[in-house]
N, C-alpha and C positions, 0 to 999 in steps of 0.2 A: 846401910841402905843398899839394897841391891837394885843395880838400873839392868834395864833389858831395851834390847831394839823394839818391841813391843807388846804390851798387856792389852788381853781379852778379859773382859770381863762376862762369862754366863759358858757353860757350855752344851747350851744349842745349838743355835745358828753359829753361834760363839765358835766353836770349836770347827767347822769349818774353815775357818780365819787363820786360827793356834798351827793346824796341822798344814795347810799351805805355807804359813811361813815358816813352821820347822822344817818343812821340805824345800826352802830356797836357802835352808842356812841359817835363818832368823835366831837371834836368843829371843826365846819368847816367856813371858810368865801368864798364866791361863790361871783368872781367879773366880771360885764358885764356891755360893754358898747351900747347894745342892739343891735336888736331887742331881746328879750327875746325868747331863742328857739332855738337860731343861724342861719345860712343859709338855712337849708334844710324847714323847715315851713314854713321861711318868705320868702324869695330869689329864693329858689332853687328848690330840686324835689318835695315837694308838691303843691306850687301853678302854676309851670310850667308845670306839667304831670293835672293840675284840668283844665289849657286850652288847652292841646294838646289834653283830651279826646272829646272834643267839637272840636277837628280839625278833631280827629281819624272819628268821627260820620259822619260832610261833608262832607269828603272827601270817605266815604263809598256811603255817598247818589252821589256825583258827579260820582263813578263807575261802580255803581251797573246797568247800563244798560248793562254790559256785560252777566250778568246773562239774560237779558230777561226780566229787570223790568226798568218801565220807572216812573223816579220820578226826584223831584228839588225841589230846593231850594227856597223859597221865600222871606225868610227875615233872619238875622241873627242877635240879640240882642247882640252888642259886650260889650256897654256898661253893660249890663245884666250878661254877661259871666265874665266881670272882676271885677264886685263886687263880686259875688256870691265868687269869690278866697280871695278875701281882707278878705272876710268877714270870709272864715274857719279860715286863718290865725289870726284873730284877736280874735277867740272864743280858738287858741290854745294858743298864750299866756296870755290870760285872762284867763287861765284852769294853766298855769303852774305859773303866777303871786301868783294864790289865795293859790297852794300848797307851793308857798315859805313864806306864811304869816301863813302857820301854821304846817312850820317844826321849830321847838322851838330848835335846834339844829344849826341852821345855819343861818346866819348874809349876807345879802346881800348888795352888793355893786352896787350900780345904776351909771357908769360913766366909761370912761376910765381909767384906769390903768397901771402903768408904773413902773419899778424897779426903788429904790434909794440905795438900798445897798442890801449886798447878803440876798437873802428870804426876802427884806422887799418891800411893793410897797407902793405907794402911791396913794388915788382915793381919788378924789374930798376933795383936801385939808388935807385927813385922813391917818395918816401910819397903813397898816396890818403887822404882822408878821407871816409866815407858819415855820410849823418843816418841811412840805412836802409842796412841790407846783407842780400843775400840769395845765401847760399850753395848756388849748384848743381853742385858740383865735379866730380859724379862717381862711377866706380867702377873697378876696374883686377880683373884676374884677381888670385886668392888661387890664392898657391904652398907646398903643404905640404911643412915639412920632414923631409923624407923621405932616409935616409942615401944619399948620392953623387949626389942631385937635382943639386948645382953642377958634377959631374965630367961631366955630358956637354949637349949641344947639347940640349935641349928648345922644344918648343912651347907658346906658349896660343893661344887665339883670336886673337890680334892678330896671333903670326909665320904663323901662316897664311895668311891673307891677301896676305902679302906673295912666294908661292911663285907657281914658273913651272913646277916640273914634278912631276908626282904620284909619290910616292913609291910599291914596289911595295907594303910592308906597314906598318903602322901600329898603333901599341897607345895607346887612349884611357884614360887614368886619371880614372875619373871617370864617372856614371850617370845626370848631372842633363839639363836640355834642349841647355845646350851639346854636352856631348859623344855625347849621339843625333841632335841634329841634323850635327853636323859624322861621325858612323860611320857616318850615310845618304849623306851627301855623298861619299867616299873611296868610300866602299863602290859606289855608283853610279859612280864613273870608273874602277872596275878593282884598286882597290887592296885588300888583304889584312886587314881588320879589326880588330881586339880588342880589345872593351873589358871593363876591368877595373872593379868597383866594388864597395864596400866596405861598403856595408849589403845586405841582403838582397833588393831589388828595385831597379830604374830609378826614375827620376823620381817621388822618394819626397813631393811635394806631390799627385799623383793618385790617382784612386781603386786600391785594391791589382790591382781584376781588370782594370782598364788598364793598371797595369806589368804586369803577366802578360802581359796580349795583346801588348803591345810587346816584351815581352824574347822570346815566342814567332814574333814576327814577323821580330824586326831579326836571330833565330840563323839563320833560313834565306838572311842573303845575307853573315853574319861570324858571327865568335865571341863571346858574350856571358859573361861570368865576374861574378855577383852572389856576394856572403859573399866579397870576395878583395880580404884589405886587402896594398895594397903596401909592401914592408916595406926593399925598399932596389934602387937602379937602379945602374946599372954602364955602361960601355961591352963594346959586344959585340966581336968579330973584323970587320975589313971597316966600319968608321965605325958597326955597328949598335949597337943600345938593348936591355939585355935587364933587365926587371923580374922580383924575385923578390917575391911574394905567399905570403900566409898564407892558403889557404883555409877555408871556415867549420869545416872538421871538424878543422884543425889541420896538416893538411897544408903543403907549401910544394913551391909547383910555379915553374918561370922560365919568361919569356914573352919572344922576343924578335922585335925589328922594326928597320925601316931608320929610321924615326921614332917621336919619343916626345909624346903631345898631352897638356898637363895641362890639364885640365876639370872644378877641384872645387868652384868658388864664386870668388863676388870679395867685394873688400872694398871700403871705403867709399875715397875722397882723402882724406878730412876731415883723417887722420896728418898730409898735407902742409901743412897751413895754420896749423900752430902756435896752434891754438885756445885753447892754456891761457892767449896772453897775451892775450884778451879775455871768459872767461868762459865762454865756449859751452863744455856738458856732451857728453861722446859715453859709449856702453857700452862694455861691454866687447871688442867684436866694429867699436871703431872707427867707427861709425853715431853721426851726432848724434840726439843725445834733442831731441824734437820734440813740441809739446803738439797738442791737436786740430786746432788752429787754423794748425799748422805753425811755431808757434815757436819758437827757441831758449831755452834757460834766460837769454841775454841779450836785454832788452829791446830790440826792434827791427831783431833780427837773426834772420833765415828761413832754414830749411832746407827744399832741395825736391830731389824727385828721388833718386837711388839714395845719394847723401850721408846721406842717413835710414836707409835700408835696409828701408822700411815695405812699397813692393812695389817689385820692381824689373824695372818695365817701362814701354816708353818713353810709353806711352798712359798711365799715372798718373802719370809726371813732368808729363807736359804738363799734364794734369787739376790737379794740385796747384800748377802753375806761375800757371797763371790763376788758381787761388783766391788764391794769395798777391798777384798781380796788382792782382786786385778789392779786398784790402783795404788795399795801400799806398797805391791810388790813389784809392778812393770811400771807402773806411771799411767796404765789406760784410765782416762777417767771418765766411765759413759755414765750418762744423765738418766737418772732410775723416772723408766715408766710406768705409770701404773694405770694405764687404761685398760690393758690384757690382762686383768689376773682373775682365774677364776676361781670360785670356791664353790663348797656344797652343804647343804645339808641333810646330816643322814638322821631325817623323821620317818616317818612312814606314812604319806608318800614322800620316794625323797625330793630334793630339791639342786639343780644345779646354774650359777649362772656366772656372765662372763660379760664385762662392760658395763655398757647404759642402760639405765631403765629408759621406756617411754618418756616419763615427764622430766628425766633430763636429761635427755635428749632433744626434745621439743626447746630446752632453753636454744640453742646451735645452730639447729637443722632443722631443714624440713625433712620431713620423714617420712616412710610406710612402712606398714608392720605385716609379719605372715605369721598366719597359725595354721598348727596343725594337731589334732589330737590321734592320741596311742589309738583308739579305735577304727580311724580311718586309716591306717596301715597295717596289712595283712597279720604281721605278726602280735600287733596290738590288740589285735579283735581277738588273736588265738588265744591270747591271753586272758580274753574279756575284760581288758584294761578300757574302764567307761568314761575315764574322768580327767586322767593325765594330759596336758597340753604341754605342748612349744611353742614359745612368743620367738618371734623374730622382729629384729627393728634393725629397719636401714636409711641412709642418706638416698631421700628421692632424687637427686640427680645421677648420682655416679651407684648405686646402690652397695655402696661400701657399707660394710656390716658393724653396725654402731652397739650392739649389742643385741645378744639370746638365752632366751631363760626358760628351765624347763623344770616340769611337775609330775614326776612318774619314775616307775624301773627305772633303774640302772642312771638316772638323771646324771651323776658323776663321771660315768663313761660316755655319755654320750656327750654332754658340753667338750668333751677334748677335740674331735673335728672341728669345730666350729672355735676354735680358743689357736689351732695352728693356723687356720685361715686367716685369723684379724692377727696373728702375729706376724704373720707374711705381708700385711697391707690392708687385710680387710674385704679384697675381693671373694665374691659369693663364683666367680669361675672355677677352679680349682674345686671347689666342693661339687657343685652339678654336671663339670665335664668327669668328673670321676666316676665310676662306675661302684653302684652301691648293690649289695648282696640282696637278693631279694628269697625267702621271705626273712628280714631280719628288722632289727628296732632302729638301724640307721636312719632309714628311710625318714624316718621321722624328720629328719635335719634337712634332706631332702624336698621333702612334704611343705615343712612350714617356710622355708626360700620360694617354692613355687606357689604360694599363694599370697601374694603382696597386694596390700593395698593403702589408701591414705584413711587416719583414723579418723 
């Protein structure tokens, strides 16, 4: 058995962890059972956002008659577009490969991994021992059991990636950012859309008149079916996919396509690591329970990253990777916040937001909200952006900034003013004594602070 000052388990966020304490001296062992990199370079936001920019583009050329310009599309190289993503993916773990072969501090393990007694695992035949372990495993698509799911060919996020030719129709089970962003995508290269989903709105963590605007957005270029739970899949005639759904009034309507994309949540790795036989607690939903400080119920052993299931995005893996970082290695131990984090989603329109919705907000505070839409600012109209809004929500006494959600361009870049502000405290001063470009999309941020009212 080989012991180490410390095991990582993922290399994600994971390897943030590995490469600080090789850099303090640490013996460290970093165990993965690949892809090297974790989810976000190989799976997730990098090679998903490397073909939605190739959706962003079409579907600019498919609009842009409203301007007064007249253009198309002629051909669209899909197989072109999804190598060119393979291929970044494949130059970044060959980039992160070649730095594990000449960190002389750290001992890697190529395999899955699994606890056999407390702090010890074992990979591929080999016992590790850590004095510290910090678990960054991961997270894999969740597949609901859905009668005849096993009888035919399906997709998640992962086998798509893997394709060379776009399929003509497609049906997305599922209403979360995965599967809007990937029915922007298909839907931009030509293919036949539908998605299916099973609560009564899209992208059920945003504000309610954001799913609206998006499900009224994304029905003018496919099919959007909210209140339509699936109730059993089949193979169709000709290799297709046909889903029969229960819609909200009772009804049951079938839906079929040349492919079938599951898009309903994922679930933690943690299952894989055999945690019972060292103590670490997880819920019921497979997520290790984790204290503020990002601990496990065992002493000395971290969970970081989507293995929690606390947020699951790659920018608060990372954020939580370095806090745990900082206290294995100096002793600082600061208490992980997560009221600041913001995320986005890239549909079309996009989507960005950062804190409280409204109604939970209303649980706390009293409150006012400001809006402001892309139209009513110079550069929104030059754009003829008719639809895009800014929510603002603040604390009516002090109007500390409790959260802000937006629906339009660049939605990603623009939530970051407004994401330094509440990390600074929250005050709305700092953003209106500032001087904002004008004519530009700022303003928006601007806009929707100076128009406050109680809802």
């Amino acid at each position: 058995m080989k012991k180490y000052d410390l095991v990582v388990i993922g290399s994600g966020c994971g390897a943030i962890i590995s490469d600080e304490a090789v850099g303090h001296g640490r013996k460290v062992a970093l165990i993965d059972k690949g892809p090297l990199g974790g989810t976000c370079l190989n799976l997730g936001c990098i090679p998903s956002k490397m073909l939605i920019y190739a959706a962003d583009r079409a579907v600019d050329i498919q609009e842009v008659g409203k301007l007064g310009i007249k253009a198309e599309i002629r051909s669209i190289d899909f197989a072109s577009i999804m190598e060119r993503m393979r291929k970044s993916a494949k130059e970044g773990r060959d980039h992160i490969r070649e730095g594990i072969k000449q960190s002389k501090g750290l001992d890697f393990y190529e395999g899955q991994g699994h606890f056999v007694a407390d702090y010890t695992m074992e990979v591929n035949g080999q016992q590790v021992k850590g004095e510290k372990i910090v678990v960054a495993c991961g997270s894999r698509p969740f597949v609901p059991p859905i009668k005849g799911i096993d009888s035919v060919d399906y997709w998640t996020n992962e086998q798509v990636l893997q394709q060379n030719e776009r399929p003509d129709s497609l049906i997305i089970i599922g209403g979360g950012y995965i599967a809007v962003e990937y029915g922007h995508f298909f839907a931009a290269m030509g293919t036949m859309v539908t998605i299916l989903e099973m609560a009564d709105r899209l992208t059920l963590a945003e504000e309610p008149e954001i799913s609206e605007l998006l499900k009224k957005a994304l029905s003018r270029r496919m099919s959007v079916h909210t209140g339509a739970l699936a109730e059993e899949i089949r193979k169709g005639a000709n290799g297709k996919v046909t889903v029969a759904v229960k819609i909200g009034d009772g009804k049951r309507r079938e839906f079929t396509a040349d492919r079938l994309l599951m898009a309903v949540g994922r679930k933690s790795n943690a299952d894989l690591l055999k945690l019972e036989n060292t103590g670490v607690q997880i819920d019921q939903k497979d997520f290790i329970k984790v204290n503020e400080y990002l601990e496990t119920t065992k002493k000395n052993i971290y969970a970081v990253g989507d293995a929690n299931g606390l947020q699951m995005f790659v920018h608060a893996a990372n954020r939580q990777a370095s806090m745990v970082a900082e206290g294995i290695l100096h002793g600082d131990k600061t208490k992980l916040d997560t009221s600041v984090t913001p995320h986005a989603v890239y549909s079309h329109p996009q989507i960005a937001s950062v804190g409280l919705t409204a109604e939970r907000a209303k649980k706390d505070h009293q409150i006012v909200v400001g809006r402001a839409t892309y139209s009513s600012i110079a550069k929104g109209e030059a754009m003829m952006e008719e639809e895009g809004f800014a929510k603002a929500i603040l604390e009516k006494e002090t109007n500390k900034i409790l959260g802000f959600h937006i629906i339009g361009p660049f939605a990603p870049e623009l939530i970051q003013e407004v994401t330094n502000a509440m990390a600074s405290g929250g005050d709305i001063g700092p953003i209106l004594n500032g001087m904002h470009i004008h004519p530009a999309l700022n303003e928006l941020i601007e806009a929707a602070l100076g128009n406050l009212e109680e809802p």
